[in-house]
C-alpha positions as a Python dict, from the first residue, in 0.01 Angstrom:
ca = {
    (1, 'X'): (0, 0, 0),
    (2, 'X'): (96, 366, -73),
    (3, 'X'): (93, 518, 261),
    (4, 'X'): (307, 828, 162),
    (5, 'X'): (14, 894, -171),
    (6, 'X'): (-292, 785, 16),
    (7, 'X'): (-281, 1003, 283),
    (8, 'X'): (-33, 1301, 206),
    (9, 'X'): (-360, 1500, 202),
    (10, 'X'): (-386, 1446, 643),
    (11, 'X'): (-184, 1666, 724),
    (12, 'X'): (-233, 1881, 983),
    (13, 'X'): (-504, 1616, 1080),
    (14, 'X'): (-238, 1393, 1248),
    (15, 'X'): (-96, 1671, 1469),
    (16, 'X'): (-166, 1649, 1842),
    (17, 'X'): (-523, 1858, 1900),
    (18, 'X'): (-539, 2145, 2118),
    (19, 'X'): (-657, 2175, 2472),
    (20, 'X'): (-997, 1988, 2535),
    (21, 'X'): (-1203, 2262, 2558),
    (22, 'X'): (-1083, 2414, 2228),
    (23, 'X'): (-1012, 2151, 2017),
    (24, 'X'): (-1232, 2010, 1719),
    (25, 'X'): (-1305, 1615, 1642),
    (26, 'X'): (-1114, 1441, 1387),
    (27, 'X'): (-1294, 1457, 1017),
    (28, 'X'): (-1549, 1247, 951),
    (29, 'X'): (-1353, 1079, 649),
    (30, 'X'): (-1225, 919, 923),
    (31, 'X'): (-1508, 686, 1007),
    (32, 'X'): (-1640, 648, 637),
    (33, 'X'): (-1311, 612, 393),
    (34, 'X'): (-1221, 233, 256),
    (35, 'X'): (-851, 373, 292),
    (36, 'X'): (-884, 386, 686),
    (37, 'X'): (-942, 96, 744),
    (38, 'X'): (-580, -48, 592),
    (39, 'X'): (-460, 230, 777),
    (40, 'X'): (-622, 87, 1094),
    (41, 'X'): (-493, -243, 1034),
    (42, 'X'): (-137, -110, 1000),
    (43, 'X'): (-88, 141, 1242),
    (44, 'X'): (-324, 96, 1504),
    (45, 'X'): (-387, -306, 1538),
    (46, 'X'): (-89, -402, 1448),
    (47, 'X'): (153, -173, 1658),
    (48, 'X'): (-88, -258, 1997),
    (49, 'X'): (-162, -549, 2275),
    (50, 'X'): (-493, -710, 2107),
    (51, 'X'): (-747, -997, 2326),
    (52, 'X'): (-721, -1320, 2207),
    (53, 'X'): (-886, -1517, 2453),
    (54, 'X'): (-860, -1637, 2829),
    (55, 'X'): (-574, -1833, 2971),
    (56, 'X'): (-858, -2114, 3049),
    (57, 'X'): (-901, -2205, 2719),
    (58, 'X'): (-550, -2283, 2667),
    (59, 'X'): (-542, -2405, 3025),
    (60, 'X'): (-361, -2799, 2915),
    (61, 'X'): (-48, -2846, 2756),
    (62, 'X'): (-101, -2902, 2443),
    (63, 'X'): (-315, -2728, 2366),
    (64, 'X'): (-412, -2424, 2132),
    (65, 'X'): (-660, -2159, 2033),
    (66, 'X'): (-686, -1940, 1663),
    (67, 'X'): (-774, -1587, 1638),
    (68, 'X'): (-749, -1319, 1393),
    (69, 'X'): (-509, -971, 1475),
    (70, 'X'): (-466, -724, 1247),
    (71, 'X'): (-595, -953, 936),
    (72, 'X'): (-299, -1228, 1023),
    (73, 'X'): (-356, -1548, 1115),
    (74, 'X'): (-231, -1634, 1471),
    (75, 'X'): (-236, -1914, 1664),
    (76, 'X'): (-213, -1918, 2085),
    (77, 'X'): (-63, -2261, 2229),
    (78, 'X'): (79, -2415, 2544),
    (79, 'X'): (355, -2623, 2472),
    (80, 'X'): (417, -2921, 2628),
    (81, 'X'): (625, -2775, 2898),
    (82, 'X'): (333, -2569, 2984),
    (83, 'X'): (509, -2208, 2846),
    (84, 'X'): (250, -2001, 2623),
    (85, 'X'): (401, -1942, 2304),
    (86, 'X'): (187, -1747, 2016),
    (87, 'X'): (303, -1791, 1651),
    (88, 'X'): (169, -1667, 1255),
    (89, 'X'): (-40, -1920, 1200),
    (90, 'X'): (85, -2006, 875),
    (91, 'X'): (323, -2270, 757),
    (92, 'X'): (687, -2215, 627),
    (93, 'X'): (634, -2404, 306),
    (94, 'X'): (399, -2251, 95),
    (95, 'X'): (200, -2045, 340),
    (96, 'X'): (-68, -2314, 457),
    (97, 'X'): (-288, -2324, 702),
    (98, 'X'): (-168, -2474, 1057),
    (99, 'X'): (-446, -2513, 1325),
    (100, 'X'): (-797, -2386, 1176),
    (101, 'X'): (-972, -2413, 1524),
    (102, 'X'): (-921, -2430, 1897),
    (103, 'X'): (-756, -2766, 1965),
    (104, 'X'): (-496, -2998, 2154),
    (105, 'X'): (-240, -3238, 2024),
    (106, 'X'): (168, -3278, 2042),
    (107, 'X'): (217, -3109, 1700),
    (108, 'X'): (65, -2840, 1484),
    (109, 'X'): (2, -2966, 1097),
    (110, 'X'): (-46, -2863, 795),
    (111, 'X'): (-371, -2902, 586),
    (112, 'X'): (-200, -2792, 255),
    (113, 'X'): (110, -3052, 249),
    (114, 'X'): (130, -3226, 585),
    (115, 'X'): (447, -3040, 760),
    (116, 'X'): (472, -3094, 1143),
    (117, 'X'): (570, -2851, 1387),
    (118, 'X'): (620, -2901, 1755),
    (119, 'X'): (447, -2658, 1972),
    (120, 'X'): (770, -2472, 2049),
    (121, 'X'): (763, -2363, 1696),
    (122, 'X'): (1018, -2583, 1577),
    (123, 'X'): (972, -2784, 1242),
    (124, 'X'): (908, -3149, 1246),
    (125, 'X'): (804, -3334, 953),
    (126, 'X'): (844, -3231, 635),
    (127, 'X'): (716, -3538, 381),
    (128, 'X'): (881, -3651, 42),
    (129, 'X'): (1171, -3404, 118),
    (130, 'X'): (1498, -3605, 89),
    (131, 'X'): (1581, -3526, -281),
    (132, 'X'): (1597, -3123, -168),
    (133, 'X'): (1932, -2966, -147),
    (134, 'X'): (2073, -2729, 82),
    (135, 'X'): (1783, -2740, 320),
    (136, 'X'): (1767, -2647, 703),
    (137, 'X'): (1485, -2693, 932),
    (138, 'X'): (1595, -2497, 1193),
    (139, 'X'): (1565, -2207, 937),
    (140, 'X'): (1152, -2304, 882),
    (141, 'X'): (1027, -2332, 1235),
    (142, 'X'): (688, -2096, 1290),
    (143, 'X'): (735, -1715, 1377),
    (144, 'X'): (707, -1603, 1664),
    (145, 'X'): (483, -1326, 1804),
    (146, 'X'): (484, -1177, 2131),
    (147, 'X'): (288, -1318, 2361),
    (148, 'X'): (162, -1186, 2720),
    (149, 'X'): (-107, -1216, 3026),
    (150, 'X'): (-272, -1040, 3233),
    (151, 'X'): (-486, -1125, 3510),
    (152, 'X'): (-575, -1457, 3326),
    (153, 'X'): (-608, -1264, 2996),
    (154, 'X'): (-418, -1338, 2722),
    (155, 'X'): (-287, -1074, 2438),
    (156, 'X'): (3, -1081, 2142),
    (157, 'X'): (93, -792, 1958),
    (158, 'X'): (255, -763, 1602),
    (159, 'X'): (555, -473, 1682),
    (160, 'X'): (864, -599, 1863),
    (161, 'X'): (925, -234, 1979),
    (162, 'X'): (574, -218, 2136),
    (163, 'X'): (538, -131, 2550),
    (164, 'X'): (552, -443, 2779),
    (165, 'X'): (145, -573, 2800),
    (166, 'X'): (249, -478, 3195),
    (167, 'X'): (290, -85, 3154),
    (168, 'X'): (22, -79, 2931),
    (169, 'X'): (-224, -143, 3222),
    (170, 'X'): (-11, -32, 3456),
    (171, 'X'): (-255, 118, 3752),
    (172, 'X'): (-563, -86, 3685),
    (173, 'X'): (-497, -413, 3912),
    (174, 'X'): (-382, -142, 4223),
    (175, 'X'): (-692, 64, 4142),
    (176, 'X'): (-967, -174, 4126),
    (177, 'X'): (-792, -379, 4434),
    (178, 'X'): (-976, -562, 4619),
    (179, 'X'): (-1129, -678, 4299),
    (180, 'X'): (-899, -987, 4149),
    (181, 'X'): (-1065, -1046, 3818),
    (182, 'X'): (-789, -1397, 3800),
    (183, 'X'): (-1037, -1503, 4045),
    (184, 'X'): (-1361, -1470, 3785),
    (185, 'X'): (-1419, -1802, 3600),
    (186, 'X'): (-1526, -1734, 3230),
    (187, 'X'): (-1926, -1796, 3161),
    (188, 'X'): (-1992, -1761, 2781),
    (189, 'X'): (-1934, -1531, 2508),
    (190, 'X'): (-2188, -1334, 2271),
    (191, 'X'): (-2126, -1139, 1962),
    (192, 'X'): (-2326, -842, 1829),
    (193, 'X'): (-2294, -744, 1465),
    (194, 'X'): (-2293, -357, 1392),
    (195, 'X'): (-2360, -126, 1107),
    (196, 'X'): (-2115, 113, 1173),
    (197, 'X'): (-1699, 162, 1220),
    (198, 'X'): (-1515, 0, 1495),
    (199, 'X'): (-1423, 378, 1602),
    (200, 'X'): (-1769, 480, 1635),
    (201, 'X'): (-1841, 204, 1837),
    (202, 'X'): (-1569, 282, 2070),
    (203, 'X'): (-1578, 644, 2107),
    (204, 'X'): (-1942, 567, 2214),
    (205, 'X'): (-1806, 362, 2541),
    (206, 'X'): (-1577, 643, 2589),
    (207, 'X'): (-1842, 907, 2689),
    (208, 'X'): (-2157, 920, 2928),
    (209, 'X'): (-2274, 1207, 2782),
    (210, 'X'): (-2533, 973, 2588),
    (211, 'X'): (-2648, 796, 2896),
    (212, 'X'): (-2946, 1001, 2990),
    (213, 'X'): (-3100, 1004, 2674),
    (214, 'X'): (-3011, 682, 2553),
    (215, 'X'): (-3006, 416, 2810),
    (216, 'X'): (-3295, 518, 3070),
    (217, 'X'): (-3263, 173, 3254),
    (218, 'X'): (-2891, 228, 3294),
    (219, 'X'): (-2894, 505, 3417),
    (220, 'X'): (-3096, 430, 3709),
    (221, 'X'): (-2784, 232, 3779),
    (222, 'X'): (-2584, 490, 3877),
    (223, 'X'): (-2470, 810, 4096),
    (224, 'X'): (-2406, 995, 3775),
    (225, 'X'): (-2360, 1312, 3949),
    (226, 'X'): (-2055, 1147, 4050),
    (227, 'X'): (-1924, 1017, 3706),
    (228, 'X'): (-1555, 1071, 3621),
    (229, 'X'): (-1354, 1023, 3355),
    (230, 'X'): (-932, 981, 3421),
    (231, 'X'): (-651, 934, 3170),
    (232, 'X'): (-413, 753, 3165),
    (233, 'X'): (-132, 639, 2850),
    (234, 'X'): (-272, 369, 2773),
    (235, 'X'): (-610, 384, 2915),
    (236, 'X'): (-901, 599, 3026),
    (237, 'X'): (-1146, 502, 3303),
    (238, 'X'): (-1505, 585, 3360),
    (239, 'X'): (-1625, 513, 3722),
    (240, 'X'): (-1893, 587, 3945),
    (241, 'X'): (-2061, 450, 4252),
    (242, 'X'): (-2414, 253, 4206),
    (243, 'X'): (-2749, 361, 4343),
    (244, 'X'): (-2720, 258, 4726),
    (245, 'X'): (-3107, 97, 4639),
    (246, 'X'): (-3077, -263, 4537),
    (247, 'X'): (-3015, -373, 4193),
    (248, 'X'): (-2912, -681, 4007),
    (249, 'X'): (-2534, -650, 4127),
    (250, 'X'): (-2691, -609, 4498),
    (251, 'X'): (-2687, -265, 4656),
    (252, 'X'): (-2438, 37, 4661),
    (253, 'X'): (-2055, -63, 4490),
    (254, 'X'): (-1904, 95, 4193),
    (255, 'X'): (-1847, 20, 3826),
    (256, 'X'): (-1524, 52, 3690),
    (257, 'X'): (-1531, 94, 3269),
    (258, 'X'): (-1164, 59, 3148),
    (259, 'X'): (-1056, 126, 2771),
    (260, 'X'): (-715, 0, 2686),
    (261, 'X'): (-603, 191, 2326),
    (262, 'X'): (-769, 109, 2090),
    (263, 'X'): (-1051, -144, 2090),
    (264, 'X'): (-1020, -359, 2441),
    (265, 'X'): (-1296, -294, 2714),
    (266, 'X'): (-1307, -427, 3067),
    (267, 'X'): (-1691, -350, 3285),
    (268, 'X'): (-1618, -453, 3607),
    (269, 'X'): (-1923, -475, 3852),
    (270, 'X'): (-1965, -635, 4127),
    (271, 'X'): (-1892, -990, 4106),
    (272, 'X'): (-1887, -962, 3744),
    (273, 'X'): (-1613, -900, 3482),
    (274, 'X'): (-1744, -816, 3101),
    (275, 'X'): (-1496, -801, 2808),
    (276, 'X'): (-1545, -618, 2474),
    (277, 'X'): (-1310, -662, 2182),
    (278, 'X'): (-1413, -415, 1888),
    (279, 'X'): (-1349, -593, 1546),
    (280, 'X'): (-1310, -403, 1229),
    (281, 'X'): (-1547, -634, 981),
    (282, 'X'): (-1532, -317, 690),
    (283, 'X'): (-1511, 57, 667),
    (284, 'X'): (-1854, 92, 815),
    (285, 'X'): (-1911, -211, 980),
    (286, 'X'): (-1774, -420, 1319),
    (287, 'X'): (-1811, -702, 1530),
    (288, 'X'): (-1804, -659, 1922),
    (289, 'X'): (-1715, -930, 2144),
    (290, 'X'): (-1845, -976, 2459),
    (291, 'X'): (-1699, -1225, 2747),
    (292, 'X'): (-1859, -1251, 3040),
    (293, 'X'): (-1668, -1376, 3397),
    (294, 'X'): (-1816, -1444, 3727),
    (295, 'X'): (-1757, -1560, 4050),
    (296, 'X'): (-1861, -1941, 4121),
    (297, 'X'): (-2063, -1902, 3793),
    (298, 'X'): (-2209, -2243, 3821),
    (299, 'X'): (-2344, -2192, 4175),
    (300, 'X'): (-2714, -2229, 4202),
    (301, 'X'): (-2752, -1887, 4384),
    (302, 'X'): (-2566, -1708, 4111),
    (303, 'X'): (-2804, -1841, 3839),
    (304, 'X'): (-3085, -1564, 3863),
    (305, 'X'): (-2843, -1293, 3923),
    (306, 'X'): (-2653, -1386, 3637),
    (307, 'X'): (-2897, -1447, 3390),
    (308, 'X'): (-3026, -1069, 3475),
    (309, 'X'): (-2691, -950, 3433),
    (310, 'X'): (-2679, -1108, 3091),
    (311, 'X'): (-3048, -957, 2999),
    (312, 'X'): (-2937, -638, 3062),
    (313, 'X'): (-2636, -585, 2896),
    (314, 'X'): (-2830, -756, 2619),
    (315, 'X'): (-3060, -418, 2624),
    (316, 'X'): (-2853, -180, 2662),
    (317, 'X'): (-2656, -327, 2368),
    (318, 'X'): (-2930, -301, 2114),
    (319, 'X'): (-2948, 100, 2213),
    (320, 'X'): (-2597, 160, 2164),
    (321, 'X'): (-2577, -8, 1851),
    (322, 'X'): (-2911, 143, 1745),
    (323, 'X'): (-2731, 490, 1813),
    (324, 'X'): (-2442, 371, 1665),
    (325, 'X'): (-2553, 273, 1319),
    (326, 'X'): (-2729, 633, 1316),
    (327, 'X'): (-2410, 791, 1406),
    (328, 'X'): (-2227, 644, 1128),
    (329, 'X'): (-2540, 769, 852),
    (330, 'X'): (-2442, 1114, 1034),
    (331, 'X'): (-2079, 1099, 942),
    (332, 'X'): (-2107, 991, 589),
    (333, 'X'): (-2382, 1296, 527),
    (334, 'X'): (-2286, 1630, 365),
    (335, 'X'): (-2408, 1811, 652),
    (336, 'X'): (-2146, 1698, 909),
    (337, 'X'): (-1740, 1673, 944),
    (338, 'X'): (-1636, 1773, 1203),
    (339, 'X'): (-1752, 1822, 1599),
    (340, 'X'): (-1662, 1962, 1929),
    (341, 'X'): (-1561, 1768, 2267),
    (342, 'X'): (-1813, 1789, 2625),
    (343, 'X'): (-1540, 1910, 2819),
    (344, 'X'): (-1723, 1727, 3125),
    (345, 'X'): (-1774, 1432, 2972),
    (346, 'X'): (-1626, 1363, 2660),
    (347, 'X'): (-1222, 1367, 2777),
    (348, 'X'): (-1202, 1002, 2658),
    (349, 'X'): (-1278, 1031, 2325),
    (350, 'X'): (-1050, 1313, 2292),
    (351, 'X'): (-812, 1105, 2457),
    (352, 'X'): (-836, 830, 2196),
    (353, 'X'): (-865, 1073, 1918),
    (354, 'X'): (-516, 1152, 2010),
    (355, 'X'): (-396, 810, 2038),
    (356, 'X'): (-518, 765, 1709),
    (357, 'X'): (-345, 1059, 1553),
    (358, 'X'): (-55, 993, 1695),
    (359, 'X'): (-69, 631, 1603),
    (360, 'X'): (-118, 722, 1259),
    (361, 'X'): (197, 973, 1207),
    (362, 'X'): (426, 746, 1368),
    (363, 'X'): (295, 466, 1098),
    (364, 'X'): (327, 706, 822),
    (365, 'X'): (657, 878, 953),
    (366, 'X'): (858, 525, 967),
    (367, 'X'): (668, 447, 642),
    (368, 'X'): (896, 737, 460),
    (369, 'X'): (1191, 652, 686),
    (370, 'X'): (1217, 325, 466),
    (371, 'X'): (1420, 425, 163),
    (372, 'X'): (1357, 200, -187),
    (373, 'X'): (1662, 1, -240),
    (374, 'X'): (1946, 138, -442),
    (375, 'X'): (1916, -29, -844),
    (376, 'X'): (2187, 104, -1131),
    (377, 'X'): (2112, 213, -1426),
    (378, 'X'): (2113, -111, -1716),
    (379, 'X'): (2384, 117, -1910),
    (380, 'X'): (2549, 177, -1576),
    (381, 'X'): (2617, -170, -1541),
    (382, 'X'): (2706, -257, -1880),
    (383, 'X'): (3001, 6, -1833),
    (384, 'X'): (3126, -205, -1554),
}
């Protein structure tokens, strides 16, 4: 891709904003272009920590799960040592495909041609090979990607040069202490489908200035006189104590809303842990992924409670994407480019606005740091 000719015409777009109470949204192009979203996939998911899944499912050696980061193929094991490894999930030979679901065994194979590979990455098997010359298999074992957890959550990222997973969420373990969301077990999972960019659909979590007017049940929920937003690097938080009248999460407590740059949510409640992963599915379309963690999950007691908790979130996800999906027809109209930030309660999504600008110059900036290599001229050579 062209990153230099694409998007020469940014500019002053990708400098950092002013102040919050004078600065202006990023342009609605933003949200709408076919162009962004390579530029997503480049700059933003592939330079940052990205939720595969939870250390349970991977909890045996041996065994393995698939995901998708950044449009690669990656595959999440646990060797038979027990250390996590993550590697491209793509064979050495002619690119085929290695594990194509979650699974367990003592080697990773290919469906293409049958190579082996031991779960430490190392090849194997390679079949009807002895007449080839010159050949190595330690140079053809898997590539490696970076690999990290946190609190029983598992993440790889893409960049070598990337933070530590740990300084990204630096803070959030200390500040939601007593909390210990290692000590949640995982419940179930449930997608929702929605008709509008991933960044619309995460600048929406970042405010509660829509609450009162579009969640009415939710906001019964809370003290929202006393809703904050903080910032952090890597992170913003929304918090604010719950109604001290009883509710499905019992009565009085907080709720902690954590966004990790750019697309990773935690909703912590009490006795309950819910994930988000925003997935880019198109320019103007995304998938959100929702895991849900409880304490003793299986307990009879916990049934009711839990089955409320998952009705609700249920309804207030149908009103944000519903607001969503009419946010992105706003963007894409004539009438509308750019906006102005609720300096009260819109500090996160300037906050990630920023992240993304700045994640896009530093992409673009080491794209023209990368000089073409040096050819001579055909008559050039001929001279010598």
């Amino acid at each position: 891709m062209d990153f230099d000719g694409s998007f020469a015409d940014l500019g002053p777009d990708l400098a950092e904003m002013e102040g919050l109470a004078r600065a202006e949204t990023v342009p609605s192009a933003w949200f709408t272009e076919s162009r962004f979203e390579l530029l997503d996939r480049a700059a933003v998911f592939g330079t940052t920590w990205q939720y595969v899944g939870h250390a349970a499912r991977i909890g045996l050696p041996g065994s393995w799960l698939v995901a998708d980061v950044a449009g690669e193929p990656i595959v999440v094991v646990r060797d038979l040592d027990g250390d996590v490894r993550a590697f491209y999930n793509v064979c050495r030979h002619r690119g085929g495909p290695l594990a194509s679901a979650d699974g367990c065994g003592r080697v990773l194979k290919c469906g293409y041609h049958g190579w082996t590979y031991q779960l430490d990455g190392r090849l194997r098997g390679v079949p009807h090979w002895n007449l080839v010359e010159l050949f190595d298999r330690e140079d053809y074992g898997l590539v490696p990607i970076r690999v990290s957890d946190w609190q029983g959550l598992l993440f790889v990222n893409l960049d070598a040069d990337a933070p530590p997973l740990e300084d990204v969420f630096g803070g959030i373990a200390e500040r939601i202490a007593p909390i210990r969301l290692e000590d949640l077990e995982f419940h179930g999972r449930v997608d929702y489908e929605v008709k509008a960019n991933w960044k619309v659909y995460v600048e929406n979590y970042l405010e509660g200035y829509h609450i009162p007017i579009v969640h009415p049940e939710l906001m019964k929920l809370y003290d929202f006189s006393s809703y904050e937003t903080e910032l952090s690097e890597h992170w913003s938080l929304q918090h604010s104590p719950l109604t001290e009248e009883e509710h499905i999460y019992g009565a009085g407590g907080r709720a902690w809303y954590y966004c990790v740059f750019p697309n990773f949510m935690l909703n912590i409640l009490p006795g309950r842990l819910q994930t988000n992963r925003v997935v880019p599915t198109g320019p103007e379309s995304c998938r959100v992924e929702f895991e849900y963690f409880y304490a003793d999950p299986e307990a009879e007691r916990n049934r009711e409670r839990i089955a409320a908790d998952l009705s609700f979130a249920d309804l207030v996800q149908d009103e944000d994407i519903e607001i969503c999906e009419q946010v992105q027809r706003g963007l894409a109209s004539r009438g509308y480019d750019r906006g102005r930030f609720s300096v009260k309660y819109e500090g996160g999504v300037y906050h990630f606005q920023n992240r993304l600008r700045r994640a896009y110059r530093e992409w673009l900036d080491a794209e023209r740091r990368i000089e073409p290599p040096q050819t001579l001229d055909p008559r050039q050579e001929e001279a010598e």
